[in-house]
Structure formats: C-alpha cells, structure tokens
GUKOL-939258 format. One record per residue: x, y, z of N, C-alpha, C in turn; residue in three letters; residue number from 1. Coordinates in Angstrom, 2 decimals, always signed. Layout:
# GUKOL-939258
    n_c1    n_c2    n_c3   ca_c1   ca_c2   ca_c3    c_c1    c_c2    c_c3 type seq
       X       Y       Z       X       Y       Z       X       Y       Z  ALA NUM
...
***
This chain:
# GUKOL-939258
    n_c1    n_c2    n_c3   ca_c1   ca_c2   ca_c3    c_c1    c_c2    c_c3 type seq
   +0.82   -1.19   +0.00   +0.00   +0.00   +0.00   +0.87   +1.26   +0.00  UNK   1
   +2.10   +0.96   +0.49   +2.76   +2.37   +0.43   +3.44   +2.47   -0.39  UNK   2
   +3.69   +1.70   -1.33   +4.09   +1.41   -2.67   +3.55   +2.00   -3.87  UNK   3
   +2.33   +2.52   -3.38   +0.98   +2.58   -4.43   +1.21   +4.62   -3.98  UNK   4
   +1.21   +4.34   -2.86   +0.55   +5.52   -2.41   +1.69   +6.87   -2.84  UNK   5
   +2.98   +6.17   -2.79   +4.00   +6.70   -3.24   +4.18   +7.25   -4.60  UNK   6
   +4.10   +6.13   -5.12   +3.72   +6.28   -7.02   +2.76   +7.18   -6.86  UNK   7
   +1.91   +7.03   -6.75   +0.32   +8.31   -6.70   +0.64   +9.97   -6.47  UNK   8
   +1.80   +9.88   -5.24   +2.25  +11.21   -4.78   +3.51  +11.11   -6.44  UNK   9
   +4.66  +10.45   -6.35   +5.45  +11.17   -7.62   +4.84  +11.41   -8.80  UNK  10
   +3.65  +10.95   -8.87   +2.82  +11.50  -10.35   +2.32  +12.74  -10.45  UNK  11
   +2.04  +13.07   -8.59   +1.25  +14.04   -9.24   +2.18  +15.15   -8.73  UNK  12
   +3.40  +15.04   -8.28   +4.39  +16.00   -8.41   +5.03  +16.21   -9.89  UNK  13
   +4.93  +15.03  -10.47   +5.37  +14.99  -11.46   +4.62  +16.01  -12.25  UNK  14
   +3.12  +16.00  -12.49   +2.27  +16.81  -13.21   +2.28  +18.23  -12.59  UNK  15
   +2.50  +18.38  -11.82   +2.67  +19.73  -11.18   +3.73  +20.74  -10.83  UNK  16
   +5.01  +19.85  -11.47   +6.20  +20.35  -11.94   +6.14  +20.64  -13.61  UNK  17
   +5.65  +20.12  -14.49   +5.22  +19.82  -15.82   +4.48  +21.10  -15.88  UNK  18
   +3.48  +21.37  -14.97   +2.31  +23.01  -15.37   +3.29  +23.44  -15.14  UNK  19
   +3.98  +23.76  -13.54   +4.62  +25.17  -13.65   +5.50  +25.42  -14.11  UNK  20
   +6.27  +24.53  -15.15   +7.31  +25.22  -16.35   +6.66  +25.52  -17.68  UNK  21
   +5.42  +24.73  -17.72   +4.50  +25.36  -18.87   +4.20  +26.85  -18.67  UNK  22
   +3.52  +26.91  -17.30   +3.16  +28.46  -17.00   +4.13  +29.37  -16.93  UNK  23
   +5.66  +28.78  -16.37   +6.71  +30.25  -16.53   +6.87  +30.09  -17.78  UNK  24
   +6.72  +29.14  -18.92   +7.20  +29.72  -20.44   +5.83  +30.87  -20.99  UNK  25
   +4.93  +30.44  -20.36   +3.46  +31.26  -21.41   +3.59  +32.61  -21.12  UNK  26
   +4.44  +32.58  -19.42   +4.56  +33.79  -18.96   +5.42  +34.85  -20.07  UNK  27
   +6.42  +34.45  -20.29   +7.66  +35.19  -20.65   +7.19  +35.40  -22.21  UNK  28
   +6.54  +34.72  -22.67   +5.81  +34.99  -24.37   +5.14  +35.96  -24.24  UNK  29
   +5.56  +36.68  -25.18   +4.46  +37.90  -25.56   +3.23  +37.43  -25.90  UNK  30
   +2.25  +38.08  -25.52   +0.56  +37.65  -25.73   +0.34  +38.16  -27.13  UNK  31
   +0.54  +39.85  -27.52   +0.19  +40.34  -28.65   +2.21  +40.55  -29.03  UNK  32
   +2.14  +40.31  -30.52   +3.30  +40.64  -31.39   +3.45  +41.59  -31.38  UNK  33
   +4.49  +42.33  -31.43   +4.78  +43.83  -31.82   +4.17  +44.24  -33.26  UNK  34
   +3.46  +45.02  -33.72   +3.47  +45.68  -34.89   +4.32  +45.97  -35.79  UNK  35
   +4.30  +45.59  -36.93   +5.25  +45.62  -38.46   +5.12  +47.23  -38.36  UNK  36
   +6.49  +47.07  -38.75   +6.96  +48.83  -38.85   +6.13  +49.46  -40.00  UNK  37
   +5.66  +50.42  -40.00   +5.23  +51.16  -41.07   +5.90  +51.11  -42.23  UNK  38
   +5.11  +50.59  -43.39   +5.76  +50.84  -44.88   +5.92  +52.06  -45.41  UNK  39
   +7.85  +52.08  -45.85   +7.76  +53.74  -46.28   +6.66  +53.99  -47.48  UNK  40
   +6.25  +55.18  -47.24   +6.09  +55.76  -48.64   +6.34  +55.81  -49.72  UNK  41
   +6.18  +55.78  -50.80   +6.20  +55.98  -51.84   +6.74  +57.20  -52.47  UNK  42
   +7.75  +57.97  -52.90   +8.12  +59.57  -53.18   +7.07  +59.74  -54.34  UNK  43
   +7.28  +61.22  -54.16   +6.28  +61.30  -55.09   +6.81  +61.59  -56.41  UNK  44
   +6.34  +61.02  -57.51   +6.88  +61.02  -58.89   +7.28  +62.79  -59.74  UNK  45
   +8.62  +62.77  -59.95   +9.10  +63.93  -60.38   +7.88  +63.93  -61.93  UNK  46
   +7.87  +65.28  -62.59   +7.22  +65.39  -63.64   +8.31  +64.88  -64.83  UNK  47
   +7.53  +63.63  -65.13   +8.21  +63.46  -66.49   +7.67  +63.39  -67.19  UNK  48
   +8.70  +63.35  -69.20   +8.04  +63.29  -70.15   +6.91  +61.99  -70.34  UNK  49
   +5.81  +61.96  -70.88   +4.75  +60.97  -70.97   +5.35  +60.16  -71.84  UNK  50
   +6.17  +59.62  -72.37   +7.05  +58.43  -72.69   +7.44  +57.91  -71.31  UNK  51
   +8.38  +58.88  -70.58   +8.78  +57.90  -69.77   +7.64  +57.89  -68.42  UNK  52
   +6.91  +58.31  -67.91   +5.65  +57.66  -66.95   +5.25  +56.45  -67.82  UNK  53
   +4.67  +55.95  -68.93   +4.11  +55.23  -69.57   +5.31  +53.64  -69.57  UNK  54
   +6.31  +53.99  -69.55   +7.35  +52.80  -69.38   +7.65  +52.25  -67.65  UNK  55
   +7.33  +53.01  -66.82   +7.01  +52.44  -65.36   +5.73  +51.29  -65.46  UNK  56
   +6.20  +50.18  -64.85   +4.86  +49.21  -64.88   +3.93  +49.54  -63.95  UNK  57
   +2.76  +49.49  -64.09   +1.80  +50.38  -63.44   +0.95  +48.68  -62.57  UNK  58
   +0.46  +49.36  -61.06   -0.03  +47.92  -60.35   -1.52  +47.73  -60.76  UNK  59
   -2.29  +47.18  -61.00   -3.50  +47.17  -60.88   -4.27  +47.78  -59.65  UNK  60
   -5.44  +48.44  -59.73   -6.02  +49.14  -58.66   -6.36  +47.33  -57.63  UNK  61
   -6.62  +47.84  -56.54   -7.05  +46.75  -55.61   -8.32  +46.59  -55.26  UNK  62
   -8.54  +45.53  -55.47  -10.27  +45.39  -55.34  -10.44  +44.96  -53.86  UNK  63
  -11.29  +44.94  -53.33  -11.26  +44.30  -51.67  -11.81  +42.32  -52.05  UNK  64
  -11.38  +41.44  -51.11  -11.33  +40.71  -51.47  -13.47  +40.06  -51.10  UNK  65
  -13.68  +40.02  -51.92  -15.21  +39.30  -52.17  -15.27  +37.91  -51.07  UNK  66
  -16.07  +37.62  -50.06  -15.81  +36.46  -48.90  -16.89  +35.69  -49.68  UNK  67
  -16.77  +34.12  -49.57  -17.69  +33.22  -49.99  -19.14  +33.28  -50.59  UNK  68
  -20.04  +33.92  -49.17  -21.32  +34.14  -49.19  -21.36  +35.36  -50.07  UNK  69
  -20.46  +36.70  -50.69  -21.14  +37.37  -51.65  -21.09  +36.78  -52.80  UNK  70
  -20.11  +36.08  -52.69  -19.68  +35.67  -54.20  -20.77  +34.94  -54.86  UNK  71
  -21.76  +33.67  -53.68  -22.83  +32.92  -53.99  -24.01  +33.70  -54.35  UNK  72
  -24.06  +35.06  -53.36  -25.18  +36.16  -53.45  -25.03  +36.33  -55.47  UNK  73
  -23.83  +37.00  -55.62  -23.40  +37.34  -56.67  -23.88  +36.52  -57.93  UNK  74
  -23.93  +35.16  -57.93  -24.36  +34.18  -59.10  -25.50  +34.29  -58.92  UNK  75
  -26.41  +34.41  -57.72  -27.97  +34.04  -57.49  -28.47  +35.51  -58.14  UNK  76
  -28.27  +36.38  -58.20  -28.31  +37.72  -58.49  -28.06  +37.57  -60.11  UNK  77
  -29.20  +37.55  -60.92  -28.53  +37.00  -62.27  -29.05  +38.40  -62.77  UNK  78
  -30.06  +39.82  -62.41  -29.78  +41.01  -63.27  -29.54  +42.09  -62.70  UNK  79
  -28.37  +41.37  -61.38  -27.19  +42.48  -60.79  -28.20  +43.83  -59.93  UNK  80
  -29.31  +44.12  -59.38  -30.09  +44.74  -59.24  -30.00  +44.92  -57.66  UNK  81
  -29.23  +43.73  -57.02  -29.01  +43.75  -55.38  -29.69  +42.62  -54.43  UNK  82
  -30.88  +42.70  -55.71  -31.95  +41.64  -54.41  -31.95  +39.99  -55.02  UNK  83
  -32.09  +39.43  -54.63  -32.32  +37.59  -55.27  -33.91  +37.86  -55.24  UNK  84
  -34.76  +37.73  -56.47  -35.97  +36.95  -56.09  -35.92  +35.90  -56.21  UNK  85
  -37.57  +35.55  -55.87  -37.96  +33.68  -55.90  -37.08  +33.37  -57.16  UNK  86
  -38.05  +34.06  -58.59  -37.56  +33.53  -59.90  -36.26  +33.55  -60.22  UNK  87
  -35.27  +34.10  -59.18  -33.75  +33.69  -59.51  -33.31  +32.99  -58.66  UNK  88
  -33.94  +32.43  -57.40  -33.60  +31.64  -56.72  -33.87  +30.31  -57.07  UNK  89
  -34.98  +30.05  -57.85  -35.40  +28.93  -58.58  -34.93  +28.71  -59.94  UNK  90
  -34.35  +29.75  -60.86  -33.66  +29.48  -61.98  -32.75  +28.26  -62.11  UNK  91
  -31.85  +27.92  -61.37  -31.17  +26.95  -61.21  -32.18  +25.20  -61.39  UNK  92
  -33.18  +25.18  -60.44  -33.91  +24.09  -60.04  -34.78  +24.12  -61.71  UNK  93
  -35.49  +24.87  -62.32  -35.80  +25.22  -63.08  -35.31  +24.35  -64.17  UNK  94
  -34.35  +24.53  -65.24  -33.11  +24.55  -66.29  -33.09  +22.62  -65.44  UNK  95
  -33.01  +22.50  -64.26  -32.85  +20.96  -64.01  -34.12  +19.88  -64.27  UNK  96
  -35.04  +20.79  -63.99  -36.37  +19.75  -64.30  -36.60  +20.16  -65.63  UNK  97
  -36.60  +21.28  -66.84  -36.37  +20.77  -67.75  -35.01  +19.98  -68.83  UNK  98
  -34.48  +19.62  -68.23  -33.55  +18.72  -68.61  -34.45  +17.41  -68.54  UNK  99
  -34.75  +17.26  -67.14  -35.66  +15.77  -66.91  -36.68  +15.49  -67.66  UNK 100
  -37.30  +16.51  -67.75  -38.63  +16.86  -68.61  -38.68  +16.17  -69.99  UNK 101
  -38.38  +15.33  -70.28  -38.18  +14.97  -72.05  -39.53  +14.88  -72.94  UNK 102
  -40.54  +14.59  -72.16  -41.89  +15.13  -73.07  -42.32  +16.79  -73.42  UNK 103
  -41.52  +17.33  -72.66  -42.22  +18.68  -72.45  -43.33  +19.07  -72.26  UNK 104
  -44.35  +18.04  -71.15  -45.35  +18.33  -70.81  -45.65  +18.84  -69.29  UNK 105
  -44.69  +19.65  -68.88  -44.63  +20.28  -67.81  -44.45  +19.62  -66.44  UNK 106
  -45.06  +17.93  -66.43  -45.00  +16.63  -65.66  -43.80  +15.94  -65.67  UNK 107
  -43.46  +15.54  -64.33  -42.07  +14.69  -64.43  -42.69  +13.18  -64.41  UNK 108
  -42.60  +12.30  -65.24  -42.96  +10.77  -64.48  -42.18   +9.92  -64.10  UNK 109
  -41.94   +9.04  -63.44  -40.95   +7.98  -63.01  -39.70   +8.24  -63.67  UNK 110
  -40.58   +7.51  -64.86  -39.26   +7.41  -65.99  -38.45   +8.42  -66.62  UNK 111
  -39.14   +9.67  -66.94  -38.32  +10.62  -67.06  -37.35  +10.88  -65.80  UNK 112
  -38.27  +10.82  -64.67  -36.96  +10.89  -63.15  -35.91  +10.07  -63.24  UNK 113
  -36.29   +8.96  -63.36  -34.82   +7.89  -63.92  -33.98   +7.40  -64.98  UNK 114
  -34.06   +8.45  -65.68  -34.25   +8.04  -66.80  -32.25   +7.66  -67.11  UNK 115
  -31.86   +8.69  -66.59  -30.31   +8.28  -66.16  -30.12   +6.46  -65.83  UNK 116
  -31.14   +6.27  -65.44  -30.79   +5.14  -64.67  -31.38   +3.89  -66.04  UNK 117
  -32.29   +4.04  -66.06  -33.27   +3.30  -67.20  -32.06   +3.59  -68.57  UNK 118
  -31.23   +4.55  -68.73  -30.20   +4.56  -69.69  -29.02   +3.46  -69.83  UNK 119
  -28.84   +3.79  -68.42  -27.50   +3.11  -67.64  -27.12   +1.37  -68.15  UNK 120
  -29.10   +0.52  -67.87  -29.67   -0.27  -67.31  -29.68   -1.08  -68.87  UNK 121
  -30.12   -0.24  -70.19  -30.36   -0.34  -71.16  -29.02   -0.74  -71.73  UNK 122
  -27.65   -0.10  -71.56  -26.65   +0.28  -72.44  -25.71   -1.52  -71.21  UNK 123
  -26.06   -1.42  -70.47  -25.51   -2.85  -69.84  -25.78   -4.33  -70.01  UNK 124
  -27.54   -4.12  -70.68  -28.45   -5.54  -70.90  -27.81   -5.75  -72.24  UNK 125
  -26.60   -6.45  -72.09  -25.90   -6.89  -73.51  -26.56   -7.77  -74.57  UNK 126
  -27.49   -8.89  -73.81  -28.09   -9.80  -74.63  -29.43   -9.25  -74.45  UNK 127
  -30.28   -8.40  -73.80  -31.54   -7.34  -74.17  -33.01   -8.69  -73.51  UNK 128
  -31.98   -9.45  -72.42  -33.08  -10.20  -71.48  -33.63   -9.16  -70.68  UNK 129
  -33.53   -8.60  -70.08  -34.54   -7.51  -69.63  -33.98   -7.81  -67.62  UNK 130
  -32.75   -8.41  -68.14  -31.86   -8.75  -66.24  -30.60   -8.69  -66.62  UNK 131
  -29.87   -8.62  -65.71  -28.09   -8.79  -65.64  -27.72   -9.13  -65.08  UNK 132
  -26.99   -9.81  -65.69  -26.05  -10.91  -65.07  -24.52  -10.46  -64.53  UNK 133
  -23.62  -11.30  -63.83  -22.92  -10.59  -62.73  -21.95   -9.89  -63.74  UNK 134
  -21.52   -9.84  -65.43  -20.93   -9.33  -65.73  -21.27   -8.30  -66.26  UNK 135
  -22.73   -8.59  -66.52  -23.77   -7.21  -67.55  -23.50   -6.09  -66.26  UNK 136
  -23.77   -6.40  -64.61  -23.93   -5.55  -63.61  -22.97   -4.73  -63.59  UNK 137
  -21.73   -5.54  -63.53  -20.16   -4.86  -63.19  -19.85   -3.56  -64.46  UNK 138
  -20.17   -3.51  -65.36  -20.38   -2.63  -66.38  -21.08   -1.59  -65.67  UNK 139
  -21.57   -1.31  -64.81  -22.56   -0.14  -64.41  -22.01   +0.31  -63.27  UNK 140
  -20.45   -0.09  -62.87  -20.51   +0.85  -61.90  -19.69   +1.89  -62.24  UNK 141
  -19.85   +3.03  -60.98  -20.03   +4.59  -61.52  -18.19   +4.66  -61.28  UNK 142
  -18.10   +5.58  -62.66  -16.48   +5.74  -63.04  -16.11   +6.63  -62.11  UNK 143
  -14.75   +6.91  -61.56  -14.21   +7.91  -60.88  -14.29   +9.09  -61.82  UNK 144
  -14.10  +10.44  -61.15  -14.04  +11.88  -62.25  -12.48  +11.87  -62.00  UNK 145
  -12.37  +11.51  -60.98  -10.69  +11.80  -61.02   -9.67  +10.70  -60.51  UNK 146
   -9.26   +9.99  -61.29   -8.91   +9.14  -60.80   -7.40   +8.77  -60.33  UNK 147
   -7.25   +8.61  -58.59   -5.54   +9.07  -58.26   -4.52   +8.00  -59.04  UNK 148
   -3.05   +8.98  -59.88   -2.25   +7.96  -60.25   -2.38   +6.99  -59.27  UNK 149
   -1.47   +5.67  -59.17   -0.97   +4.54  -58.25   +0.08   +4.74  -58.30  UNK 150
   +0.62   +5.18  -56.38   +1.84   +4.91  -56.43   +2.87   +3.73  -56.70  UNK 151
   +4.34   +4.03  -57.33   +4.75   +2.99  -57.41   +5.87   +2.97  -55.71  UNK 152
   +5.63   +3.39  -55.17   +6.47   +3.11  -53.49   +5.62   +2.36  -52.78  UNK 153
   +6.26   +1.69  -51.87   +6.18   +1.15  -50.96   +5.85   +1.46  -49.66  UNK 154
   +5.25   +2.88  -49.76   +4.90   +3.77  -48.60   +4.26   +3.24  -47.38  UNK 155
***
C-alpha cells in the first residue's frame, strides 16, 4: 500500500512540476506581437516626359477581397439589381427539371426521373433479357471523375 501511495504522490508531483514550467514559459511569451513597422512611402513622382511615366509598370487598382457568401449572393443575383428573387432563386432548379422533362409536358414521371438510370440499365443488358447478369452488372458501376495515379512506393 505504500508502494501505491508513493507512485500516486510522484505523479502528481510529477504533473505539477510539468504546469509550472509550462506556466513560466506562457509567462515570458508575448501575448500580442509587436506591430510591423510602417511601410515607407512611396516619393512622389518627379514630372516626367509621358514616354517615360508610360514605361514604369503600373499595379492594378485593388479590389477588396469578395468572402464566400457574396460571391454565392453574386451568381444568385442573375440582373445584378441587389436583391435575389424567388424567380432567380429557382432558376437553377428550373433549367434541371427541364432537362428531366423529355416530353415537355410540364409533368415529371418515373421514368423521365430515372431516366439516367433506365439509360444506364439499357446500355448494360448486352443480350436485351430484360436482367443482368454478374458481368452485364459490373459494367454499371459509376467511373471515378478523377482518378488518383498509383503509387509505385512502398509507402
């Protein structure tokens, strides 16, 4: 028992020697960085002939940088006006159900919904039994878009 009790006490001296050299290092770190020195100025350009201003490479003006959500605002916004309505919020969904749409009767049915699939299903039934078999199946599965070289290491 005093074997135990011992171990128990050097552990937790142990852990409590461990914080307080953590805490004198956090101490001695600066919390905030010092500030980057001010960038000089720029002089200001003597008057020269308009040949030579025109041979200085000139920077592009700076745009501020656009964050995610305007950029999405920005596409949904299709006549730039500020506001998204319904009919441009649905444009997208729109352009997709007529794709599906192949009668053009304003109705989606099964088959037009699957029709991806009923394609798929068609272009695999090699002998046109109306089932597939385990090699007709293996033909249908879905290709990679990108597919990673193989390494040749031994990693």
């Amino acid at each position: 028992m005093l074997r135990f009790l011992g171990g128990a006490g050097s552990a937790l001296l142990l852990v409590l020697a461990g914080f307080l050299i953590w805490q004198s290092r956090a101490s001695r770190e600066e919390a905030i960085p010092p500030a980057p020195p001010p960038e000089a100025a720029e002089p200001p350009e003597p008057d020269l002939p308009a040949p030579a201003r025109r041979s200085r490479i000139a920077r592009p003006p700076e745009a501020p940088e656009r964050n995610k959500e305007e950029r999405r605002f920005d596409r949904a916004d299709r006549d730039n006006d500020g506001r998204v309505t319904r009919e441009e919020m649905l444009q997208p969904r729109r352009r997709a159900y007529d794709r599906l749409d192949r009668n053009r009767d304003g109705r989606l049915s099964f088959e037009e919904w699957a029709f991806r699939t009923v394609e798929k299903f068609a272009r695999a039934d090699a002998d046109r039994d109306g089932a597939l078999n385990r090699t007709e199946y293996a033909t249908t599965r879905p290709q990679r878009r990108n597919p990673r070289p193989k390494q040749n290491c031994a990693c």
